[in-house]
C-alpha positions in Angstrom: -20.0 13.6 15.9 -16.7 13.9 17.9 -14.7 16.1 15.2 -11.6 15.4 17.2 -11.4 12.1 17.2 -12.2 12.3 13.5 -9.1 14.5 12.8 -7.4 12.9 14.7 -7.8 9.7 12.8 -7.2 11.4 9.8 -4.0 12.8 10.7 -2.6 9.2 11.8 -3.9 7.6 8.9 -2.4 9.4 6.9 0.9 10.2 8.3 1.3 6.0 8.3 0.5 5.3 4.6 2.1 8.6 3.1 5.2 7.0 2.9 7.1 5.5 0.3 6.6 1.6 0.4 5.7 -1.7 -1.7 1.5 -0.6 -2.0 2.1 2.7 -2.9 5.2 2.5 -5.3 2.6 -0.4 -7.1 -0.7 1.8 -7.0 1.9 4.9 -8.6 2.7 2.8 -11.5 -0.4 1.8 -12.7 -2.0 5.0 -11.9 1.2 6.3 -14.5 0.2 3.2 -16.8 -3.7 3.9 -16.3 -4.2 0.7 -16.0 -7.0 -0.9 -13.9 -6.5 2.2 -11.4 -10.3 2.1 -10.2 -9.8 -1.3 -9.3 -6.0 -1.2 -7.4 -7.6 1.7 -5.9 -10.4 -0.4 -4.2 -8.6 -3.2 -3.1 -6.3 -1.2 -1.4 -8.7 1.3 0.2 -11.0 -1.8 1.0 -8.7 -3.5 2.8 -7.7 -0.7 4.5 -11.1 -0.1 6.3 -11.3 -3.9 6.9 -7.6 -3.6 9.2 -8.6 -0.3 10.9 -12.1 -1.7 11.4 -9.9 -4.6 12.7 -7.8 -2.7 14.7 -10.5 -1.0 16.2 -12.6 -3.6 17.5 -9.5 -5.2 19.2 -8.3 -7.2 17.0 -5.1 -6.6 17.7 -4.7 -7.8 20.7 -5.0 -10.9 18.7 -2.7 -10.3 16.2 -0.3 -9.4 19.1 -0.8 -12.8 20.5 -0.1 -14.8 17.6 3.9 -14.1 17.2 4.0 -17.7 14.8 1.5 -16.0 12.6 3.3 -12.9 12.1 6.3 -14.6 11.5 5.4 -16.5 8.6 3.6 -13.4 6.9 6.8 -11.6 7.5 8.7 -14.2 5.4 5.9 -15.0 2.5 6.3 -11.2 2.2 9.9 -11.2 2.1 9.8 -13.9 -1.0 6.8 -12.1 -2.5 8.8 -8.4 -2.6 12.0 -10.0 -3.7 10.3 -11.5 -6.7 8.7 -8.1 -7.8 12.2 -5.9 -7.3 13.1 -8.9 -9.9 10.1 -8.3 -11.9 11.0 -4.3 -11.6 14.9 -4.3 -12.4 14.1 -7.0 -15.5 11.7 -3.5 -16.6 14.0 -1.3 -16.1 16.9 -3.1 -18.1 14.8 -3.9 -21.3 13.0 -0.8 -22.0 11.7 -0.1 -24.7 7.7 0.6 -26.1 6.4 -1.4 -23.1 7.0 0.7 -20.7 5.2 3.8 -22.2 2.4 4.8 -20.0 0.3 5.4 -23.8 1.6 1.8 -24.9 1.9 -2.0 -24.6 -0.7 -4.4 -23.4 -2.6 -4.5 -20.5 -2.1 -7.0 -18.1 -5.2 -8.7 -17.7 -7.4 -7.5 -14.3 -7.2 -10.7 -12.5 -3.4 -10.3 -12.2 -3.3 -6.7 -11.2 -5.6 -7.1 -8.6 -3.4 -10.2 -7.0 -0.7 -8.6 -7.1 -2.7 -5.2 -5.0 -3.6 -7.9 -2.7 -0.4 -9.3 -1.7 1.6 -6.2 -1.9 -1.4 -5.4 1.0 -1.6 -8.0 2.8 1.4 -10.0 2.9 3.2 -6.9 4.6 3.4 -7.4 8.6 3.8 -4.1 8.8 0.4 -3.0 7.9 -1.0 -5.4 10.8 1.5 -3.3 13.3 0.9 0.0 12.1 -3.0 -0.1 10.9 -4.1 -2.7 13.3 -2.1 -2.4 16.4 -1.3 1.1 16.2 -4.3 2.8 14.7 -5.9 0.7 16.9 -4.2 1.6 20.1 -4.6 5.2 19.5 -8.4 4.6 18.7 -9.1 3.5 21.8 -7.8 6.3 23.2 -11.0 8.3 22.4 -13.4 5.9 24.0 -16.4 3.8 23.1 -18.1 6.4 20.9 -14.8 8.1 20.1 -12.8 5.3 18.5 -15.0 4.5 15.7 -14.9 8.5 14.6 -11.1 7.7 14.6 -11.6 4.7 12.6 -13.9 6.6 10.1 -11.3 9.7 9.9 -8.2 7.0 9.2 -10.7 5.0 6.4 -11.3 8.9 5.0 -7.1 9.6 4.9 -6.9 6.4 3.1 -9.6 7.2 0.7 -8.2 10.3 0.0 -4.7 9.0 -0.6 -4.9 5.9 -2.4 -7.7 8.2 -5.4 -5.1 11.0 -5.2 -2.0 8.8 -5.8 -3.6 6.2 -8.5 -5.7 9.1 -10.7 -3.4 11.7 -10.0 -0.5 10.2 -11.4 -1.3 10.7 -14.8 -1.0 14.4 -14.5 2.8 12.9 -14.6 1.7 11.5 -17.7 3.8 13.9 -20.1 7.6 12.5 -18.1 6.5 9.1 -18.4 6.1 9.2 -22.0 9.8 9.0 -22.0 11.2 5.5 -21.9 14.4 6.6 -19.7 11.7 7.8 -17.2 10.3 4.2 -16.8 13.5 2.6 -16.4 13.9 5.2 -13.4 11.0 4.5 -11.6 11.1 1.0 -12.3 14.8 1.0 -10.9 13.5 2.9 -7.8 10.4 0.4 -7.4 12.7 -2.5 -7.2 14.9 -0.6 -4.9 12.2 0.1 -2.8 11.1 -3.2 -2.7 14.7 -5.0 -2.0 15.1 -2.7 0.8 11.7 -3.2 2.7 12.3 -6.9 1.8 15.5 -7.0 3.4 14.1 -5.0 6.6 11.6 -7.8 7.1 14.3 -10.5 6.7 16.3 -8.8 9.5 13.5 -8.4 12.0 12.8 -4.8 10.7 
């Protein structure tokens, strides 16, 4: 085992994905909603170890290469993320019962796990930061090294993505308070109007 390496994918990983963005303001809300956590939890960690693995291998030498396809991620994220600050601000302003995290309906599975998937992978940012960079810095430990570094960034991911969807319920108590959900939704369709207009610009 090289421990280094291992740490030192740890460390990276996390220190990219502990950030406030698109993935983790939508895995915060449903782990606030409990809804379908296990399974936004999973697609996100999943893909996650499938884009370091990626990165890893070399990849992203690949993804590098291909500027066009980059490009048109870029924008199909840009239309995606603009449509959920909608989604989020339309929230906020109504209100109401709904927005309880011990109310309202479900939406159904199939939905939820779309929308984790897009809010993954129709970011060009996670191709730059977990493919190229991770990555890049993997292959800094050598042959045997880099896939300790790849294992340590999957673990920081791990660890995130089940600390951030289960452990927002221990918010649960704030978030019983409608006012509290008009907030957060206000912030989530901040968040995503911002990194949308980042991408737009080149960001």
């Amino acid at each position: 085992m090289d421990l280094l390496a291992l740490v030192a994918g740890l460390l990276s990983g996390l220190s990219l994905i502990v950030a406030i963005g698109s993935q983790n303001a939508f895995v915060l809300r449903q782990g606030l909603r409990r809804e379908h956590v296990g399974a936004v939890v999973l697609v996100c960690t999943v893909s996650d170890y499938l884009l370091i693995t990626a990165g890893v291998a070399g990849v992203g030498a690949l993804v590098a290469a291909a500027g066009w396809l980059v490009t048109l991620i870029r924008w199909l994220g840009v239309a995606f993320l603009v449509a959920y600050a909608v989604l989020s601000f339309r929230r906020a302003v109504a209100g109401g019962e709904s927005l309880r995290a011990d109310g309202g309906a479900a939406p159904a599975l199939s939905a939820v796990v779309l929308q984790a998937v897009a809010l993954t992978w129709l970011n060009p940012h996670v191709y730059l930061d977990t493919v190229l960079l991770l990555g890049s810095l993997a292959s800094s430990h050598g042959h045997p090294g880099r896939w300790w570094f790849a294992l340590g960034a999957a673990l920081g991911s791990t660890l995130w993505f089940v600390a951030l969807g289960y452990g927002a319920r221990f918010a649960g108590r704030l978030f019983a308070r409608p006012v509290a959900w008009r907030v957060l939704d206000t912030v989530i369709g901040v968040t995503m109007l911002t990194i949308a207009a980042s991408l737009a610009l080149g960001g």
